[in-house]
VEXLUM-743985 format. One line per 2 residues: number of its first residue (from 1); their letters; for each residue y, x, z of N, C-alpha, C. Coordinates in steps of 0.1 Angstrom, whole numbers, plus 5000, padded with zeros to 4 digits. Example, Ala and Ser with C-alpha at 12.3 -4.5 7.8 and 13.67 -1.06 7.14 Angstrom:
1> as> 4943:5132:5078:4955:5123:5078:4967:5132:5078; 4978:5128:5071:4989:5137:5071:5000:5129:5079
***
This chain:
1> xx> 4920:5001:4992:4916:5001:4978:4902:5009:4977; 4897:5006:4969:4880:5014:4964:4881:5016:4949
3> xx> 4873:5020:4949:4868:5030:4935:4858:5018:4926; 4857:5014:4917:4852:5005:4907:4854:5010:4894
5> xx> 4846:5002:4891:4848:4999:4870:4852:4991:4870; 4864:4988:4860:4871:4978:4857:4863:4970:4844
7> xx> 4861:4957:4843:4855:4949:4829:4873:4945:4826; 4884:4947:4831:4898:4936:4826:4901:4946:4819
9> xx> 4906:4935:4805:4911:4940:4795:4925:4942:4793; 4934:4950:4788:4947:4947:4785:4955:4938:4778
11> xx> 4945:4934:4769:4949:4924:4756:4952:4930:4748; 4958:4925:4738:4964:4925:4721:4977:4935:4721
13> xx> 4979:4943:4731:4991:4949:4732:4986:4963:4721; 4980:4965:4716:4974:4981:4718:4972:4989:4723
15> xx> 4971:4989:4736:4971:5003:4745:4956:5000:4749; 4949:5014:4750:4934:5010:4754:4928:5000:4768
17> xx> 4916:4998:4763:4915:4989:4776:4907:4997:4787; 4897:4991:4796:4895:4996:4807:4880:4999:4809
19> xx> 4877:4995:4799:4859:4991:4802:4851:5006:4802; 4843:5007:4816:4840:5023:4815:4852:5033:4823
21> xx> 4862:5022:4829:4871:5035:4834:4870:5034:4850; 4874:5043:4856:4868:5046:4872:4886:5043:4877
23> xx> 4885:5032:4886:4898:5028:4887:4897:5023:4902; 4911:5022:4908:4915:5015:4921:4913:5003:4924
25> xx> 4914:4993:4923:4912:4977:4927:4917:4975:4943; 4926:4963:4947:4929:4956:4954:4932:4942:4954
27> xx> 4921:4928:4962:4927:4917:4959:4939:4913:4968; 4942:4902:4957:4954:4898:4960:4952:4887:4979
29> xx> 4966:4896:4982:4965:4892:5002:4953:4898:5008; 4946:4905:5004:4940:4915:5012:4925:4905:5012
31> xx> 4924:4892:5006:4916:4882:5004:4901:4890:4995; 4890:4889:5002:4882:4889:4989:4882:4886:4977
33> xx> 4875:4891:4966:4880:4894:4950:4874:4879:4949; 4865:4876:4958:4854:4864:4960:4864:4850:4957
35> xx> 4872:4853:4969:4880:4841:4980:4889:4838:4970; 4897:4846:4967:4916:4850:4957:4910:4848:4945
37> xx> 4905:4855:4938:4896:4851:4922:4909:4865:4917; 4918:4869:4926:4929:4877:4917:4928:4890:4922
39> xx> 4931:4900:4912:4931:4913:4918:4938:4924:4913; 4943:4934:4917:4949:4942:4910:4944:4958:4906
41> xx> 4945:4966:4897:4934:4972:4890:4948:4984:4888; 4942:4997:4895:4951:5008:4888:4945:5018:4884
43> xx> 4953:5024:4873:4943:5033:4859:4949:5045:4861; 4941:5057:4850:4947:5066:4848:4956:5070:4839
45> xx> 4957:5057:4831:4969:5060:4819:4984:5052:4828; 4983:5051:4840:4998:5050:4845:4999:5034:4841
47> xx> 4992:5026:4843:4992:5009:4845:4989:5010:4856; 4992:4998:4863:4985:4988:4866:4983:4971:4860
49> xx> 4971:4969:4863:4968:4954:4860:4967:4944:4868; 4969:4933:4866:4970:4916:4871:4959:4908:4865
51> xx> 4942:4908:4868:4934:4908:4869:4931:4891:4875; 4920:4886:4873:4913:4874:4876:4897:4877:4873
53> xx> 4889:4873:4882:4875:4872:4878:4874:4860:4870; 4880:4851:4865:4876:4839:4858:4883:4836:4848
55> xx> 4891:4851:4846:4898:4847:4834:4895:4870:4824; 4884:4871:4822:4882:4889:4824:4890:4895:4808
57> xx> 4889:4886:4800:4889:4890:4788:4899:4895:4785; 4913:4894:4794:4927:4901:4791:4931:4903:4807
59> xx> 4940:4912:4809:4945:4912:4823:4955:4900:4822; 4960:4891:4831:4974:4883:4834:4982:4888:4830
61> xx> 4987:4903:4837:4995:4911:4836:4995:4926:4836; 5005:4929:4825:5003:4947:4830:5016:4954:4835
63> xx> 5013:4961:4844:5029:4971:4847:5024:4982:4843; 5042:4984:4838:5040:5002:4832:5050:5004:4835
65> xx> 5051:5016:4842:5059:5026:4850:5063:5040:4853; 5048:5039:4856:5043:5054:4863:5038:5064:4846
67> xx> 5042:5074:4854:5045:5084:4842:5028:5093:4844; 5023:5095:4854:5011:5099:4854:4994:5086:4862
69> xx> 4986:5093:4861:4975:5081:4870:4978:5078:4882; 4974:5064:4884:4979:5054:4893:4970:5057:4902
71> xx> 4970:5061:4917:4959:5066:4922:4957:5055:4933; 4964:5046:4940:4964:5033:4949:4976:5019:4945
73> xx> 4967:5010:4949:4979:4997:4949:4974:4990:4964; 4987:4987:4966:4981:4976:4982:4996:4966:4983
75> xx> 4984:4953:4982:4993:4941:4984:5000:4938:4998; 5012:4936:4996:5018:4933:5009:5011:4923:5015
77> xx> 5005:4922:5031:4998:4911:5037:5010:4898:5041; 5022:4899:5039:5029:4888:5035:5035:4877:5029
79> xx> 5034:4885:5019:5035:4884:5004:5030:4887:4989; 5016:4880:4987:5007:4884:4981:5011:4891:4967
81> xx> 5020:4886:4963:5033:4890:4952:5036:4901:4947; 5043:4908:4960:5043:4921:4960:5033:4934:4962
83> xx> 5037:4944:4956:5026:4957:4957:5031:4968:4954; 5026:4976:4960:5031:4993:4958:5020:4995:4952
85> xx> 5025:5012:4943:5011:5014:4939:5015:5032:4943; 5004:5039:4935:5014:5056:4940:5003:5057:4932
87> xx> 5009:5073:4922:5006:5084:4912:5011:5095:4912; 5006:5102:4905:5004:5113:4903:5018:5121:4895
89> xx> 5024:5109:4890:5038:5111:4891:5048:5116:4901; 5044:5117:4908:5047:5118:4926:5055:5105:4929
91> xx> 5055:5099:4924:5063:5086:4929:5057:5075:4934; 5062:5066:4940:5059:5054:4947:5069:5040:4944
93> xx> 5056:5032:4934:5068:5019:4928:5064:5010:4941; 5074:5002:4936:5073:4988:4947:5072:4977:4933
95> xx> 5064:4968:4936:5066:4956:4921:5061:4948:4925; 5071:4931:4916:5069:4922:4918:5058:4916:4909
97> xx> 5048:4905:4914:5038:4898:4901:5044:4894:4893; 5056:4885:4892:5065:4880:4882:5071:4885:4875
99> xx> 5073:4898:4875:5081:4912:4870:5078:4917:4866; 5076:4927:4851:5067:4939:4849:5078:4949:4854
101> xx> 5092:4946:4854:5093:4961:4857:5094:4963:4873; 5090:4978:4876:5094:4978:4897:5104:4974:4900
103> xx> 5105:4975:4908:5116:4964:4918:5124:4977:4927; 5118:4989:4927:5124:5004:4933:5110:5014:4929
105> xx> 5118:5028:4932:5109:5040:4928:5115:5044:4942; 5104:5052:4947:5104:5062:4957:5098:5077:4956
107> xx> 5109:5085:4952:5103:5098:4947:5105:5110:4954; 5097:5110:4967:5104:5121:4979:5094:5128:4980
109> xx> 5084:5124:4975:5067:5133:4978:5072:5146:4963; 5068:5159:4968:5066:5172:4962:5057:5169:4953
111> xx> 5047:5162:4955:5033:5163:4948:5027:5147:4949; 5016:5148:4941:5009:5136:4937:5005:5126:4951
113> xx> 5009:5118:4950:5003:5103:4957:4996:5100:4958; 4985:5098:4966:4972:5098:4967:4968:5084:4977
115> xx> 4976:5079:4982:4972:5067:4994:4989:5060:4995; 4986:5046:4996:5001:5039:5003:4995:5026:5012
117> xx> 4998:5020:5018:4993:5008:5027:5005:5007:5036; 5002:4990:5037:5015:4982:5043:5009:4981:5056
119> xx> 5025:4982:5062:5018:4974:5077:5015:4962:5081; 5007:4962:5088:5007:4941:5090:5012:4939:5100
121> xx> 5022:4942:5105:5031:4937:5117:5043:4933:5108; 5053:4943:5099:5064:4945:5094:5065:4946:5080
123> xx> 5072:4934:5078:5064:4935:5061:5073:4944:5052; 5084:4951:5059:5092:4960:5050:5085:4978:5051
125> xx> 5074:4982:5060:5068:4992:5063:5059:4993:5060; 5059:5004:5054:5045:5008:5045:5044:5025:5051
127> xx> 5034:5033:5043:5028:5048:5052:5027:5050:5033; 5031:5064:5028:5020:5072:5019:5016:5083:5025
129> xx> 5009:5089:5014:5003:5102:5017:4998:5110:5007; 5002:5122:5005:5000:5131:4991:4991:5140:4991
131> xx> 4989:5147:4980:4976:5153:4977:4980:5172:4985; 4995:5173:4989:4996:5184:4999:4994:5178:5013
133> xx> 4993:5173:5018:4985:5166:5031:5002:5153:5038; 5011:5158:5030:5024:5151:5035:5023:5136:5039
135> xx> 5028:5131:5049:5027:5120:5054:5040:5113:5057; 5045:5105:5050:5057:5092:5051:5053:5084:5051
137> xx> 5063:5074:5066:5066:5066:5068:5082:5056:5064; 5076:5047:5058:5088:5037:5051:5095:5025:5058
139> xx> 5103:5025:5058:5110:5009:5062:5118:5002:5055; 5121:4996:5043:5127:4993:5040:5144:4986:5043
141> xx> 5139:4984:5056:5150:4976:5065:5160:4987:5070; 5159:4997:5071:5164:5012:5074:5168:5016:5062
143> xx> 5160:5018:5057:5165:5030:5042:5160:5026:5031; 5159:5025:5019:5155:5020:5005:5158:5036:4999
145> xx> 5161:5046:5006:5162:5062:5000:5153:5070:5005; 5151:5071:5018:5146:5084:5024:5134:5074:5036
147> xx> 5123:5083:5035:5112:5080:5044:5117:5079:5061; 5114:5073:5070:5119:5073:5084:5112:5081:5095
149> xx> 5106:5085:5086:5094:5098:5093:5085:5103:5085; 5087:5114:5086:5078:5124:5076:5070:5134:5084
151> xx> 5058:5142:5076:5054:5150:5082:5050:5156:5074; 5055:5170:5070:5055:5181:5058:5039:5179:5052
153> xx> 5035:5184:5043:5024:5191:5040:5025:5204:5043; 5013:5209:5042:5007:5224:5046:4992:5225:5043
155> xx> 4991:5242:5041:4979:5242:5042:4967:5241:5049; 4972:5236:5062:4961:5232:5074:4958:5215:5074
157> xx> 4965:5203:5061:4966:5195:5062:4958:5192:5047; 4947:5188:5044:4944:5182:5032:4945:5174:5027
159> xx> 4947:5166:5021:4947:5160:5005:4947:5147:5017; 4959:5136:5017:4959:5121:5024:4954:5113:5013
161> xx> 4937:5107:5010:4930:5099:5005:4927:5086:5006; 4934:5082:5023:4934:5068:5026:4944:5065:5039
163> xx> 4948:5055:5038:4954:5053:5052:4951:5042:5054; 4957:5039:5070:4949:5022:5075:4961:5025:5086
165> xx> 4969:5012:5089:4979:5009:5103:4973:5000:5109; 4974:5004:5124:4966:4998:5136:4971:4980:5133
167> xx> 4964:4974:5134:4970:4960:5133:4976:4957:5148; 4977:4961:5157:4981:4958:5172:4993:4970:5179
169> xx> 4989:4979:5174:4993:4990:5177:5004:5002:5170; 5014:5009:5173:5021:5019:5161:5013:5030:5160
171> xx> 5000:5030:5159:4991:5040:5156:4987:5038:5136; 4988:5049:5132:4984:5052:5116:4972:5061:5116
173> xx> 4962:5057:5106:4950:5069:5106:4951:5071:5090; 4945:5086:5092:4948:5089:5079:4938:5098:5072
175> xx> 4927:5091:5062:4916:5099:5064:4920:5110:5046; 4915:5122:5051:4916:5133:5042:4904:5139:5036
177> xx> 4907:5139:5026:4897:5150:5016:4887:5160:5019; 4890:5164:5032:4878:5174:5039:4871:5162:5051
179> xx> 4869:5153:5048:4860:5138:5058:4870:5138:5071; 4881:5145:5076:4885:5141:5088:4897:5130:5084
181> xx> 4899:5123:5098:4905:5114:5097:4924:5115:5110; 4926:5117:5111:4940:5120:5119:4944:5102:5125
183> xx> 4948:5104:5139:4953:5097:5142:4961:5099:5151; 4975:5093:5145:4988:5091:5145:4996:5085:5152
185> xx> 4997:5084:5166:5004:5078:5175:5018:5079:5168; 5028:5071:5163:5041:5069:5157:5049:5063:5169
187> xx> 5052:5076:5180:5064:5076:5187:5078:5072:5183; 5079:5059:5193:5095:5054:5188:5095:5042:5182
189> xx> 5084:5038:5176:5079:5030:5167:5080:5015:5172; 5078:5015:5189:5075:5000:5195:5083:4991:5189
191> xx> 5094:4992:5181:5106:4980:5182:5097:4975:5170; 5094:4983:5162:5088:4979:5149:5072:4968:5150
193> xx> 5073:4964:5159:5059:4957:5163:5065:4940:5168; 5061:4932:5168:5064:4918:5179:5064:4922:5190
195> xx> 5071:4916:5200:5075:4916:5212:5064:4916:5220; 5052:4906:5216:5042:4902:5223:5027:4917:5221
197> xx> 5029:4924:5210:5021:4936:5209:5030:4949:5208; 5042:4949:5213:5049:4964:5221:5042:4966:5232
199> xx> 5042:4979:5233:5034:4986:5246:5045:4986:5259; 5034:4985:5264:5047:4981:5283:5051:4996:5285
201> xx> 5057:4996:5297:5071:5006:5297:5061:5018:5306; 5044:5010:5307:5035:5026:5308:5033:5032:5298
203> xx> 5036:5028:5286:5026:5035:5272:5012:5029:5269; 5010:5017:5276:4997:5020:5275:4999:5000:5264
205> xx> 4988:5005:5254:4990:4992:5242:4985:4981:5248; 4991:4968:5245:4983:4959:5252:4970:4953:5247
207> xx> 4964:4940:5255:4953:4938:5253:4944:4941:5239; 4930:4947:5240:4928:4952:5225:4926:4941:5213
209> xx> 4919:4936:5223:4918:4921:5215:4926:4911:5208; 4940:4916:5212:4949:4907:5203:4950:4913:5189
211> xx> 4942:4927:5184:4943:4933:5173:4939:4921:5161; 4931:4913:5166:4922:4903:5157:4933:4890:5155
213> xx> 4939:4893:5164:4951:4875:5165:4967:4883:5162; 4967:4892:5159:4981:4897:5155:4987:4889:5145
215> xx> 4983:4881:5139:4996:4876:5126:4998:4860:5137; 4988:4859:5146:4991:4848:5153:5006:4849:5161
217> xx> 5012:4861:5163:5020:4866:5171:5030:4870:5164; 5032:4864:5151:5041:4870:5141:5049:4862:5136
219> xx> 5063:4859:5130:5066:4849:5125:5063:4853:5106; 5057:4846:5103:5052:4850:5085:5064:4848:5078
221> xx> 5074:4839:5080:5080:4829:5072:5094:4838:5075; 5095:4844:5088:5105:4856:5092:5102:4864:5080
223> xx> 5090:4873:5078:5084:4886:5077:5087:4882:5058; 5085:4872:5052:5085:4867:5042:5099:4870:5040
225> xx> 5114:4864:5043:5124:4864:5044:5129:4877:5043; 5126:4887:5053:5128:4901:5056:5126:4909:5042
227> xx> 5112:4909:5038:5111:4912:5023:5118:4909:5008; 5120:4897:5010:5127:4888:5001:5136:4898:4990
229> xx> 5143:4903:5007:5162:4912:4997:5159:4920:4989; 5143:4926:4990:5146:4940:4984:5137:4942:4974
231> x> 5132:4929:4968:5125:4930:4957:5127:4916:4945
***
């Protein structure tokens, strides 16, 4: 997600609109705003919006949830449908387009939410990251309660502002508030990948180049399925 002005409006609901406000944005399937024409827009009054470039004058849709500002949303690369967003609420929704309300809350972070991103190997695994430097990892297929790896906050850890998962690889980066960026080898992790991008029984990741053909090596229509239950 990036930082923008939003022109989408909420509509006739009453609640203020957006024009002038410094907001998150993510298009829909990871597609340019160009390509998709659809996008999703998170605020500081604890919305998010269901957005179109060709339609500006009202949002599609609004979710209301989150009890403080919405600080990321990211579309599942499976399922353009779904999306997490995370706030300052400390929580973490999961929601469907067809739904205003979430579909689950994830409230295990101490403190404000600052980053969430799906993986694109696994479409039930997603990473956040809080404004105490804390770092969870999610699986849905495991737990719908508790993160499947965590890594505390502390004061030697700042503020998790972005994350990004290796598309080839169980490596997570995670860039922080003081410009550094951490990277995350996620020991244990190989099952959670296709068969064809697990690392061989030296450790070492396979070819680099399949990073670019990874969904070629995926079943979508599996990964679609897998998601299905839990939203």
């Amino acid at each position: 997600s990036i930082s923008a002005s939003a022109s989408c409006s909420p509509g006739n609901d009453g609640r203020r609109g957006l024009h002038n406000s410094s907001s998150s944005f993510a298009p829909i399937g990871g597609l340019p705003v160009k390509t998709s024409g659809i996008y999703v827009i998170a605020t500081d009054d604890g919305r998010v919006l269901r957005c179109s470039r060709t339609y500006n004058d009202q949002a599609l849709s609004s979710y209301l949830g989150h009890m403080g500002p919405v600080y990321g949303v990211a579309h599942n690369p499976f399922n353009p449908d779904v999306f997490l967003s995370c706030s300052g609420d400390r929580s973490v929704r999961l929601w469907h387009a067809d739904r205003t309300q979430e579909r689950a809350v994830f409230s295990t972070h101490p403190h404000h939410v600052l980053a969430v991103a799906w993986s694109p190997w696994k479409s039930t695994v997603f990473a956040t990251g809080g404004r105490d430097g804390r770092l969870e990892v999610w699986d849905l297929e495991r737990s719908h309660l508790d993160p499947i790896w965590v890594r505390p906050g502390s004061r030697e850890f700042p503020a998790v502002t972005s994350l990004l998962f290796s598309p080839s690889r169980p490596v997570l980066f995670a860039g922080r508030g003081n410009g550094d960026v951490d990277v995350l080898r996620l020991v244990g992790f190989g099952e959670l990948l296709p068969p064809s991008l697990s690392d061989n029984a030296a450790g070492v990741a396979l070819v680099p180049q399949l990073a670019e053909n990874t969904r070629s090596f995926i079943d979508a229509n599996e990964e679609i399925e897998r998601l299905q239950q839990y939203i």
